[in-house]
N, C-alpha and C positions, 0 to 999 in steps of 0.2 A: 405694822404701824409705819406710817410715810410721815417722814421729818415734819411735814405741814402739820399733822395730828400727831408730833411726839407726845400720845400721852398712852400711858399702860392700862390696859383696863382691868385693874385689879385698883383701878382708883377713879375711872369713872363714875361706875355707879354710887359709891359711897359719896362722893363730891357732890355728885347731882342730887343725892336726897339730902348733903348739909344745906346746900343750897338752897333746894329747896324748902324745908321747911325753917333756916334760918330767915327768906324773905317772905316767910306763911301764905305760900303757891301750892296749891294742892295740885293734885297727881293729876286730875280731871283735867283743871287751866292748863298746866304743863304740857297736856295731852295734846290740847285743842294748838295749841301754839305750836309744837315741831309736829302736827300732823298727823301723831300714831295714835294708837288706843292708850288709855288709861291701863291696862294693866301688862301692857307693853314697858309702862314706865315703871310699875313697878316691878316686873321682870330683871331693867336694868340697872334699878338701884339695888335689887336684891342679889343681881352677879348670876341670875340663873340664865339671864338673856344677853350675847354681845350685841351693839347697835350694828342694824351695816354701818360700809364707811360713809354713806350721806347722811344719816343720822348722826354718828360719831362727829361728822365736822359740824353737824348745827348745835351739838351738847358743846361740843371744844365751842365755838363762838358765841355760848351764852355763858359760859362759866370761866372762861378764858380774864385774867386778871388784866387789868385797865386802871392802875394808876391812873385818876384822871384830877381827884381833888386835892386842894391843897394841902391837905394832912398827908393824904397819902403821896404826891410829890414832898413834902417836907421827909417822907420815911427815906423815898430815893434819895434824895441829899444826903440824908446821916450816913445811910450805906455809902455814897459814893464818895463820901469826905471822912469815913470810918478810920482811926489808924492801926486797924487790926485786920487782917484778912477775916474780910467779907462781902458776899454778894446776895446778891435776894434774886428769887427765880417766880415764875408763877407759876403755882402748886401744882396747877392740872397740867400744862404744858412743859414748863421747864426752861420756858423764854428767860432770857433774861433781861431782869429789868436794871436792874445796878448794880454796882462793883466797886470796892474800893480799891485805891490803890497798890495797898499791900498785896490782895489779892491778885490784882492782874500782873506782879513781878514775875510771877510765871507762864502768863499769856506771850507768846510769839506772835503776833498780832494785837493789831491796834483795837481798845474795847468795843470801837465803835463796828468793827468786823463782825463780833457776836452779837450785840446790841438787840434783843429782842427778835433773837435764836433759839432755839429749842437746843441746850446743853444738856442734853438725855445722850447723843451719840460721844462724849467724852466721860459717860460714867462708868468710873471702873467696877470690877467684878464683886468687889461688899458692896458699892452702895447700888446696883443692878438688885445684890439678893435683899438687903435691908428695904427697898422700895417694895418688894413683892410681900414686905411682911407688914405693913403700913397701918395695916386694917385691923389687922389681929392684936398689934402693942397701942390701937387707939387712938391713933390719928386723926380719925374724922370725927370725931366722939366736939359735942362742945367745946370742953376745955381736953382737950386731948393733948396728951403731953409732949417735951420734947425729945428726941431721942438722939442717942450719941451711939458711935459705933468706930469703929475704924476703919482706915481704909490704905488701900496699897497706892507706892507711887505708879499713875501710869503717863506715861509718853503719847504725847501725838502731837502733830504737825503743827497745830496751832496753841496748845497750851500745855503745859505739863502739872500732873494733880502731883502732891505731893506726899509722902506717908504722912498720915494725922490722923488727928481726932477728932470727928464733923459733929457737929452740933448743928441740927436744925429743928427749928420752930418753925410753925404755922402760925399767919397774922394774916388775920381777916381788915379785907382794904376795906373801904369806904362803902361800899357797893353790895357788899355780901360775899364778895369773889374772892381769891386769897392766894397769898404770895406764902412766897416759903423762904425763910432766911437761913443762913446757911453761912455757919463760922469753924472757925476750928479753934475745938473746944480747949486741945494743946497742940502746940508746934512741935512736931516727933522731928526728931534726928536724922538726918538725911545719910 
C-alpha cells in the first residue's frame, strides 16, 4: 500500500459494493467505466480478487470522500470547532478532512501539515487490528454500527495518539462517499 492509496483492502471491496449499490451502479456500468470486466468487479467486491495498483487508484479516486457541499462542509465546521477530541478521516483513505482542537493538542505540527493526509501510517497496533476486523463487526453493512475499542499511547514525530477509548462512526457525505468520524469515547489516564 503507497501512502497515495493508503487504503487496506480488507475494505476496498466491501466500500465499492456500498457504493455502489447505495448510488444504484450496477456492476456492468461500473465495469464499463474503470475499463474491466463485470465480474472482475464483483471479484473485488467479494475480496476474492486484489485490484492491481492502476485499478486500486481509479477505485481510491472514485470512492475517495470530497466534502464538497454545504452540509457536508457544515459537518467539517462542527468537527473542527468540536470541544471534544475529535477528527473525521475519509473512510476509504484515512485523509484527513478535519480536526478539532482538542484533538490536535497532541499534534507536533501545524494541522494544516496533515490536512488531507492519509493518517493510516500513525495507527497504532489495536486500531491496525480493529481495521482488519471492519467487515466481519459490519461496518459496511447500511446502518452498520459504531465501534469502540481501545488503543495504546503511540509516539511519533509529528503527533502523539494517546491511551483511550476510539469511537468511530461512519457518515455517509453528500455524494454517497463516506467519512469516518473518530472521538474518544473516554479520555484514559495518561
Amino acid at each position: 500500500m503507497t501512502e497515495e492509496t493508503a487504503v487496506l483492502q480488507s475494505s476496498l471491496g466491501p466500500s465499492l459494493r456500498r457504493w455502489r449499490v447505495l448510488n444504484r451502479v450496477k456492476q456492468q456500468a461500473l465495469a464499463a467505466d474503470l475499463g474491466v470486466s463485470q465480474s472482475r468487479i464483483s471479484r473485488w467486491e467479494s475480496g476474492v480478487l486484489e485490484p492491481d495498483e492502476t485499478d486500486r487508484r481509479k477505485i481510491t479516486r472514485l470512492l475517495r470522500a470530497r466534502p464538497e457541499t454545504v452540509s457536508d462542509r457544515a459537518l467539517l465546521e462542527l468537527v473542527s470547532f468540536a470541544s471534544t477530541p475529535v477528527h473525521l478521516v475519509c473512510d476509504l483513505t484515512h485523509r484527513l478532512l478535519a480536526a478539532s482542537p482538542k484533538r490536535t493538542q497532541n499534534w507536533h505540527v501545524p494541522v494544516a501539515e496533515l490536512m488531507d493526509k492519509p493518517l493510516w501510517r500513525f495507527a497504532s497496533q489495536s486500531i491496525r487490528e480493529v481495521e482488519h476486523t471492519l467487515d466481519e463487526k459490519g461496518w459496511f453493512e447500511p446502518l452498520g454500527p459504531d465501534i469502540v475499542y481501545q488503543t495504546e499511547r503511540a509516539e511519533f514525530a509529528e503527533l502523539t495518539i494517546p491511551q483511550s477509548r476510539i469511537r468511530i462512526s461512519r457518515l455517509a457525505l453528500s455524494d454517497g462517499r463516506y467519512a469516518r468520524l473518530v472521538r474518544d469515547d473516554t479520555v484514559a489516564a495518561e
